[in-house]
Each structure stands twice: as C-alpha cells, then as structure tokens.
C-alpha positions, 0 to 999 in steps of 0.5 A, spaced: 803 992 655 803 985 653 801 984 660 794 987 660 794 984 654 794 978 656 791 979 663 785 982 659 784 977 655 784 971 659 778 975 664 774 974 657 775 968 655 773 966 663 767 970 662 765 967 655 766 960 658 762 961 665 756 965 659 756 958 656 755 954 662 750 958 665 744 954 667 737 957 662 733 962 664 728 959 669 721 958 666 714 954 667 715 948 664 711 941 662 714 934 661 711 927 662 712 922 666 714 916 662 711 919 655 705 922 652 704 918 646 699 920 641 692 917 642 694 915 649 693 917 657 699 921 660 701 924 667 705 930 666 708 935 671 708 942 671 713 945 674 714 951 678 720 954 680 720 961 684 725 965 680 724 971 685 729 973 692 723 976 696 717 973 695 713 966 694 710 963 688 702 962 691 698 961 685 699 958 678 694 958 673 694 953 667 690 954 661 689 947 656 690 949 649 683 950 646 684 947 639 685 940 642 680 939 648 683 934 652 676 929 655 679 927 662 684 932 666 684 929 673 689 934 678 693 930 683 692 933 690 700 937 693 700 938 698 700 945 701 695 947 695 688 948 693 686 945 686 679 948 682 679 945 676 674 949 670 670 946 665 667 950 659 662 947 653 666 945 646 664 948 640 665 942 637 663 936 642 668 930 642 667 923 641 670 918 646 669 910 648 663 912 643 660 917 647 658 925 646 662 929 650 660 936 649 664 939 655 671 940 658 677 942 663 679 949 660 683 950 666 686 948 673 688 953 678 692 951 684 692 956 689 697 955 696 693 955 702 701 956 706 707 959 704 708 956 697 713 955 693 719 960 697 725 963 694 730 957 691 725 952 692 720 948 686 714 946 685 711 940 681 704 940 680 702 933 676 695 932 672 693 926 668 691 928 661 687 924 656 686 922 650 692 925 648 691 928 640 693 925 634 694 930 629 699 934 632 706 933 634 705 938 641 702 942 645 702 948 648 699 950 655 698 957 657 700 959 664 700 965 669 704 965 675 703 970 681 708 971 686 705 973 693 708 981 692 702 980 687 707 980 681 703 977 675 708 972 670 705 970 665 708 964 661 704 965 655 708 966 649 709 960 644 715 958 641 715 959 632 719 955 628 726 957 626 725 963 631 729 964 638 725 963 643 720 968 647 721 971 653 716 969 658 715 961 653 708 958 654 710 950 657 710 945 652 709 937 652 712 934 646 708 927 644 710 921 642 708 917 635 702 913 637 704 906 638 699 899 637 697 898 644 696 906 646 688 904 646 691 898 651 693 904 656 689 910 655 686 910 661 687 915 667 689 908 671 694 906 667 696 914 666 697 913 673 701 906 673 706 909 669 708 914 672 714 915 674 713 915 684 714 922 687 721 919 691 723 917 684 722 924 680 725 928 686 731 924 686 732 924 679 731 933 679 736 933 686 740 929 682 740 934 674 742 939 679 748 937 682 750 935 676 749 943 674 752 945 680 759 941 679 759 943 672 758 950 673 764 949 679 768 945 674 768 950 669 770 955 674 776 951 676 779 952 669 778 958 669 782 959 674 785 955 672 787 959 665 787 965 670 794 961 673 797 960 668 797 967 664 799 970 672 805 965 672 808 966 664 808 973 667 811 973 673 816 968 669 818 973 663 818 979 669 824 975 672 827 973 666 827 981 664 830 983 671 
C-alpha cells in the first residue's frame, strides 16, 4: 500500500514539475529590434510560428491599431513572400515635420509565393513603423493567420488588465518612455540602423531555443531522477522486510 503511495506520488510530483516548465502556448507575437521608444522610429518584428503537424502557414494578415495611426509603415521584403501594404483615410488627419498627412497604412498582408512557413519552423516578418505614439504605453495589432489547409487563426483578442490572458492574444509591442534625442532618430533610416542584423536576431532565437530544450531535458533528469530514488528506498525496504 505504501508502495503505490509513493509510487503515485512520485508520478504527480514529476508531471506538476514538467507542466511548469512546459514552453508557452505558441502565438503570433511582436517585439522591437532594439526599442520602440515613445515619439520615435522603430523596427519591429512579427513573428510567426507554424503551430500545426499537417499544414503550412501561407499568409498573415496584420491590422495597425486604428486609434493610433502610425505615419510611415515601410515592410521589409522576406524572402518567399509577397507583401501588399493597405492604406485608408484618417478621420482625423496627423501632423508630421509639420505636414497634413490625411491618409495611412492600415494593414499589411504577407502572402507565400512557395511553401511557407512549414511544420516546426517560424517566420519574422519585419516592419518599420514610425512616429510611434506618445500617449500610450502600448499597442495592440490585430493578426489573421491562414494555414494552407485553409484554417483561419485569428490572433485578435487583446490582453485586460488583471485578467488571464485570452485564448487567441492580439501581439502587442510595449513602448518605452521617450527619451530627449528620439526626434534625432526618428526616421525610417535610423529605424533601420538600429536594428539589430537578421544573422544576429536568428542566432539569438536559435540560442533561447536551446536553452528551453536543456531546460525541458533537465527537469526531465530530475524527475527521473526522484522516480529513482523512490524505486531504491522500496526495493531497500522489501529486502530488509524479507
């Protein structure tokens, strides 16, 4: 009976310890090359990872937020894929370098012109995006993602204070307080400059996921580990009963 006890509670303790470590639910996401500072120029990259065995990610569709139209939005080409940027009229036009601007992107498309982005692989999709806002912390970009078995995702649901986060999360770039020289900066050139290289930004994501790998594989040892010792204080107890 102690046996099994043990036995069953070494199983739980194992699984609760690997649930831990589990990597998060894959989503559509959004982070800055460098930083998004309040004010100034950024390049930022979405990216996409595949997150079914039996089809291809081959289109993704980004929406900017509407409530803070962003002046310049310049796509960077990938490799692969076919880009068509959308442009709608502002109903309240924006003021930039002391020009009218009455119009803005309100959407880029990316759309595979070969495989996509198959099972086990991402993808970045990199945008230059300027002024950035400066009344507001973040902001939140709406994203469709279609598979080539014609699944649509749609990564669109945005993240409430104090409340878990939602099941398909909208990406969300977070800025930074705006500094005294972002208006030295804030063009898409120096965007571009700052950014970090593709070779770099790859190696660094090759790098987080060997790191999750020997986490995941470490915390597996120690629970065989655990599993180990239990079998050994049994096996030690059964002999000195017999």
């Amino acid at each position: 009976m102690k046996a099994s006890r043990i036995a069953a509670a070494t199983v739980v303790a194992g699984s609760a310890v690997l649930a831990l470590s589990a990597p998060a639910f894959a989503h559509v996401t959004v982070q800055p090359e460098g930083t998004a500072a309040k004010g100034g120029y950024a390049v930022v990259d979405f990216k996409v990872p595949n997150e079914r065995d039996n089809a291809s990610t081959t289109q993704l569709e980004v929406n900017l937020p509407a409530d803070h139209p962003i002046a310049s939005v310049m796509p960077q080409p990938v490799p692969g894929w076919k880009v068509a940027v959308t442009k709608s009229k502002l109903a309240k036009p924006l003021t930039m370098h002391g020009e009218k601007i009455d119009e803005a992107v309100t959407k880029v498309t990316w759309t595979a012109d070969g495989k996509g982005i198959e099972p086990g692989y991402f993808q970045k999709f990199p945008l230059s995006l300027g002024a950035l806002p400066e009344d507001t912390d973040q902001l939140a970009f709406k994203a469709i993602q279609t598979y080539s078995d014609k699944e649509v995702v749609r990564w669109i649901e945005v993240t409430q204070k104090g409340q878990d986060e939602p099941e398909n999360p909208a990406p969300v770039l977070e800025l930074s307080a705006a500094t005294d020289d972002h208006h030295d900066s804030a063009s898409p050139a120096a965007a571009g400059t700052s950014g970090r290289s593709r070779q770099t930004a790859a190696a660094d994501d090759s790098d987080n996921g060997t790191d999750d790998t020997a986490r995941v594989l470490g915390v597996a040892g120690i629970v065989i580990g655990v599993a180990g010792v239990a079998y050994g204080v049994l096996a030690g107890r059964r002999r000195t009963a017999a």
